[in-house]
C-alpha positions as CSV (number, residue, x, y, z in Angstrom):
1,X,0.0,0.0,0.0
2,X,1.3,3.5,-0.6
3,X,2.4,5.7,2.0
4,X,0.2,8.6,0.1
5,X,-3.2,6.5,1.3
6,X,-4.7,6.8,4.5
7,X,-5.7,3.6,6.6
8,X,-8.9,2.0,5.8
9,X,-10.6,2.9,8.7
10,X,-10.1,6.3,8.3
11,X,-10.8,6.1,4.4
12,X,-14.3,3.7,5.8
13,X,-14.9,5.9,8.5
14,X,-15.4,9.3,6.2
15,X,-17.5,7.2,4.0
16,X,-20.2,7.1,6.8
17,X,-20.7,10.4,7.5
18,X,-21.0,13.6,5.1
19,X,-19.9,16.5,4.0
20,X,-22.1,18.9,5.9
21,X,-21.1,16.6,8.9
22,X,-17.4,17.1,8.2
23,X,-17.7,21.1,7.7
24,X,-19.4,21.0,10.4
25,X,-16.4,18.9,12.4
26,X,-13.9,21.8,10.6
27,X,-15.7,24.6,12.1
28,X,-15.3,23.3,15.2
29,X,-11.9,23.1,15.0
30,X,-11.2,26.1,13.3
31,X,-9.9,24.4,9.9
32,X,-10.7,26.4,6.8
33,X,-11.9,23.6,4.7
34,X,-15.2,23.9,3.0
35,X,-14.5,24.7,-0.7
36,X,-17.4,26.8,-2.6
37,X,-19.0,26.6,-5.8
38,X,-17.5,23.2,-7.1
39,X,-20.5,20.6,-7.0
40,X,-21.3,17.4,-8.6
41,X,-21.9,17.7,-12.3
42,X,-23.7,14.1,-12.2
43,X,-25.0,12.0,-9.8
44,X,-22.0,10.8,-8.1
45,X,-20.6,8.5,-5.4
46,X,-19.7,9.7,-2.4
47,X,-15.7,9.8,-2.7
48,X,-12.8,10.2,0.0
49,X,-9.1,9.8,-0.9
50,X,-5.7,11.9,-0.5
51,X,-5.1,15.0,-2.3
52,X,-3.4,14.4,-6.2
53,X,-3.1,18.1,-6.9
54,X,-2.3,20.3,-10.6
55,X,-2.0,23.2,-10.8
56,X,-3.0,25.2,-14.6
57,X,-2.2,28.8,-15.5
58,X,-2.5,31.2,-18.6
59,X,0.2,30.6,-21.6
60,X,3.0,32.6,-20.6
61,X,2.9,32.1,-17.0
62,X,5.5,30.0,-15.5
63,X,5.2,27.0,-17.6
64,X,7.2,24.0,-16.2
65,X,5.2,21.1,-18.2
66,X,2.9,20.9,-21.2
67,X,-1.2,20.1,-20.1
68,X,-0.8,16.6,-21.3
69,X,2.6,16.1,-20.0
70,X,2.0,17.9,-16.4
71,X,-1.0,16.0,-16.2
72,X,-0.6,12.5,-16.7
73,X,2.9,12.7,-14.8
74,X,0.8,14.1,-12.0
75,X,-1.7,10.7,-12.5
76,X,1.0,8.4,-12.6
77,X,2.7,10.3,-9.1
78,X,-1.1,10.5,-7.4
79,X,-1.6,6.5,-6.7
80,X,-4.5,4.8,-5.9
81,X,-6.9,5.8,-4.0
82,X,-6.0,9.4,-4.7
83,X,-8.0,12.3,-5.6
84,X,-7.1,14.6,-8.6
85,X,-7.7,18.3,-7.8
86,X,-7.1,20.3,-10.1
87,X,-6.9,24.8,-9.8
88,X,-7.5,25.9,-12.8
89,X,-9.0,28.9,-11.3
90,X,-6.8,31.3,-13.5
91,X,-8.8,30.4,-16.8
92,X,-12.3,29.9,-15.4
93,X,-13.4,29.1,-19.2
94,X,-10.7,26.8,-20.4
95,X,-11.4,22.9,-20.2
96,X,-8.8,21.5,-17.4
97,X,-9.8,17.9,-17.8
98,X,-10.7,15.4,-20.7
99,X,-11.5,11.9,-21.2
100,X,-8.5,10.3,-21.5
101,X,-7.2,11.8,-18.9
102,X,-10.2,10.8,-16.9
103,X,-10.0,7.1,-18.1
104,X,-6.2,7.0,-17.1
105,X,-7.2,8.0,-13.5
106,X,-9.8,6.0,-13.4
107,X,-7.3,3.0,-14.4
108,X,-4.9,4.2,-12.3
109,X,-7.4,3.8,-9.0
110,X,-8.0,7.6,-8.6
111,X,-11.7,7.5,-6.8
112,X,-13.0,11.2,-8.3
113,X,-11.6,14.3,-9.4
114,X,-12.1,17.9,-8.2
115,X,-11.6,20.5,-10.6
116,X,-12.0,24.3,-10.1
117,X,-12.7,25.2,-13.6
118,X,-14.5,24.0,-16.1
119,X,-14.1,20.1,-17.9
120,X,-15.3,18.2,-20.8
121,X,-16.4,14.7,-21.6
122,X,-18.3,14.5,-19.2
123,X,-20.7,11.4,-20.6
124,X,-16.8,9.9,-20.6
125,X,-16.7,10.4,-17.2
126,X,-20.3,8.9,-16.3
127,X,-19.6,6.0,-18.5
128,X,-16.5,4.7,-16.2
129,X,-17.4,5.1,-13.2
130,X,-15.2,8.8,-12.2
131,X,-17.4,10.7,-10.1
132,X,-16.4,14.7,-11.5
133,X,-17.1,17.8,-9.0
134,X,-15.8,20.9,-11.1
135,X,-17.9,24.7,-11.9
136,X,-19.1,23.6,-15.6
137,X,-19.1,22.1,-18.8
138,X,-17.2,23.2,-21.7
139,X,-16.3,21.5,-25.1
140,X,-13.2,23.1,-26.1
141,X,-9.2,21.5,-26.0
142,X,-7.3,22.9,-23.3
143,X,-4.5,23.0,-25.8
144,X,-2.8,26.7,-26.7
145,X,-5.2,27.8,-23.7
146,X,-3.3,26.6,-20.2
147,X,0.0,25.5,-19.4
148,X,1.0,23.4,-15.9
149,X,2.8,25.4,-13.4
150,X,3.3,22.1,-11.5
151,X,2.2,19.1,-9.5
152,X,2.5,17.6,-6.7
153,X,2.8,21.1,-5.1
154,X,0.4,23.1,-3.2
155,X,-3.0,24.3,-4.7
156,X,-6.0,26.6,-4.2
157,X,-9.2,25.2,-5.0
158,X,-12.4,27.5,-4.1
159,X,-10.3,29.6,-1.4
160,X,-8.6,26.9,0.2
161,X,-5.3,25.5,0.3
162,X,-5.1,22.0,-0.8
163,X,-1.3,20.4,0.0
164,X,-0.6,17.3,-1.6
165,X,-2.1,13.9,0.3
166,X,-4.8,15.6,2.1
167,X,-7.9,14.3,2.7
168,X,-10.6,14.8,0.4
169,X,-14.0,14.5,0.7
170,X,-16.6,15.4,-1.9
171,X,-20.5,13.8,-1.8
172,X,-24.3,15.9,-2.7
173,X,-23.3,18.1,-0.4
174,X,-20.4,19.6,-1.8
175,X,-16.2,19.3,-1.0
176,X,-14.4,19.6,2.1
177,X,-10.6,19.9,2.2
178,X,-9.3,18.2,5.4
179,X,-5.2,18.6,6.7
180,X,-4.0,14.9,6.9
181,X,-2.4,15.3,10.2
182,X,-6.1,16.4,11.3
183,X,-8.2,13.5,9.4
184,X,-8.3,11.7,12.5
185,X,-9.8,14.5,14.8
186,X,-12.3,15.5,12.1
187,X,-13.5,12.1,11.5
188,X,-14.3,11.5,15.1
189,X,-15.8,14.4,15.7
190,X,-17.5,14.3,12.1
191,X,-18.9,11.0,13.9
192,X,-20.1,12.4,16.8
193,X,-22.0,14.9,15.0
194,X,-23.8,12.8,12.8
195,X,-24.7,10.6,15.8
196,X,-26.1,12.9,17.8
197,X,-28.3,14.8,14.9
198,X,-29.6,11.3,14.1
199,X,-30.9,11.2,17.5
200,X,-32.3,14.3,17.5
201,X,-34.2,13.5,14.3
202,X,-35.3,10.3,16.1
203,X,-36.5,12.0,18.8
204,X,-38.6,14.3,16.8
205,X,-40.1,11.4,14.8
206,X,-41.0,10.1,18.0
207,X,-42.5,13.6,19.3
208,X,-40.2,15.4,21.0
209,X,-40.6,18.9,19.9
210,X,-36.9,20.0,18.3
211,X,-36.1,22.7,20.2
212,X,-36.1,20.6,23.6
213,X,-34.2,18.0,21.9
214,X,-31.4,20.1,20.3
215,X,-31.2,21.7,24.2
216,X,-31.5,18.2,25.7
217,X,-27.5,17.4,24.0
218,X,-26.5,21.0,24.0
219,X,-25.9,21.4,20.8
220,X,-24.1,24.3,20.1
221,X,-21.3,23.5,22.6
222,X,-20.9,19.7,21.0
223,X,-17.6,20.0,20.4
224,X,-16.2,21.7,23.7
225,X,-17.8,17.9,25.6
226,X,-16.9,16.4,23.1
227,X,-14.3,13.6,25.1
228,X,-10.7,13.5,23.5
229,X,-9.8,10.3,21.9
């Protein structure tokens, strides 16, 4: 197994709760990691995986790599069970991913991609399996319109810095960026929370009125009792 991937129970662990229930964790903790505006562009599994990052700028910037070089060099370095995120957030318009790109990923055990920008083939994408969370659609080549600065290097995707092998988590709900020496705190926590909102729904069901029961756990203060691991 790499050294890139996180255990399995932490990798099984995320894949129980969601991403409003790791934001939530985040804010608790005072980790900047809800990412804005990039959303599912299909119906999608829920994905969780370490951090495969490019990073895409105008021609003329400081080019280190061709698109289809500095890309699929940054696939083969990523490993399975990474994610691909991709800040393309320079040329908002221009296509940062394309199908063969995707199917190599997808070959390569990447679980998903997160892309701020825009991407094409995206029937590719639905037809094997690689769940894709970017701003849009566009048809166009990404060829004469971005260059690779680098991979493998740190990124900003939606106002957050994304470092290379950290957790990403990405479901309905949107993306959440988690530090890897944090995953652990943020998943138990994450837990917690979704634990004790599924019993305040139960209680509701049941006929407690909502207000009492959100008082009842003390809400608001969950992560201050919250008992250290």
């Amino acid at each position: 197994m790499s050294a890139q991937r996180f255990a399995q129970g932490i990798t099984d662990g995320f894949l129980n709760v969601s991403a409003s229930n790791v934001s939530d964790a985040c804010d608790r903790l005072s980790i900047n990691g809800a990412i804005q505006g990039i959303l599912p562009l299909f119906p999608c599994a829920k994905i969780v995986g370490h951090a495969a990052t490019l990073k895409l700028i105008k021609p003329g910037g400081k080019a280190k790599l061709s698109p289809t070089d500095g890309t699929f060099e940054a696939i083969e370095a990523g490993g399975p069970g990474a994610v691909f995120v991709i800040d393309s957030h320079e040329s908002p318009t221009v296509s940062c991913m394309g199908g063969i790109a995707g199917a190599t990923a997808k070959h390569g055990g990447f679980v998903g991609c997160i892309a701020d920008g825009v991407v094409r083939d995206v029937d590719e994408y639905k037809a094997y399996g690689l769940p894709m969370y970017a701003r849009g659609i566009v048809q166009q080549s990404i060829r004469g319109r971005s260059v690779v600065e680098g991979y493998a290097i740190p990124v900003e995707i939606g106002g957050v810095t994304v470092n290379p092998n950290d957790l990403v988590f990405a479901d309905d709900n949107g993306v959440v960026l988690v530090p890897r020496d944090q995953a652990e705190e943020v998943l138990r926590l994450a837990l917690i929370i979704k634990g004790t909102e599924d019993r305040v729904i139960a209680a509701v069901r049941s006929g407690e009125r909502a207000l009492d029961a959100l008082k009842t756990i003390d809400y608001d203060n969950l992560a201050k009792r919250a008992p250290k691991s």
